[in-house]
C-alpha positions, 0 to 999 in steps of 0.5 A: 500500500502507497501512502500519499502525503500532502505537501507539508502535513504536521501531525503530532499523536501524544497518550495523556490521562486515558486518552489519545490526542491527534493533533495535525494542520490541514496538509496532516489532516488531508494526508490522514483521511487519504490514508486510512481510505485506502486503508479501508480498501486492504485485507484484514490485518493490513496496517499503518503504523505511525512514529515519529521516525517516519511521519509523525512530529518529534516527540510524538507517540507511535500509533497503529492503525489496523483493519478488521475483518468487520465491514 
């Protein structure tokens, strides 16, 4: 799976208190929505995997993102 980005996406993922806060500009928050379209359209246990490594802001926590056998 080919994952597009938008020009200059910023997105940043931090776990706080139970809960987990995505925050992104417009170009993260297009790239997202592209991404797990796309996601939709895989098998079951197809993922993306998220970490400030590879797409996310410094000091950012990792996040996965899987499809279920559920339509």
């Amino acid at each position: 799976m080919e994952l597009k980005w938008e020009y200059d996406p910023i997105i940043k993922v931090k776990i706080e208190n139970g809960y987990t806060l995505i925050s992104a500009n417009r170009d993260g928050l297009l790239s997202l929505a592209e991404q797990l379209s796309e996601l939709a359209k895989q098998e079951k246990g197809t993922h993306i995997h998220y970490d400030e490594y590879n797409s996310l802001e410094d000091g950012s926590d990792e996040l996965i993102i899987e499809k279920t056998g559920e339509e």
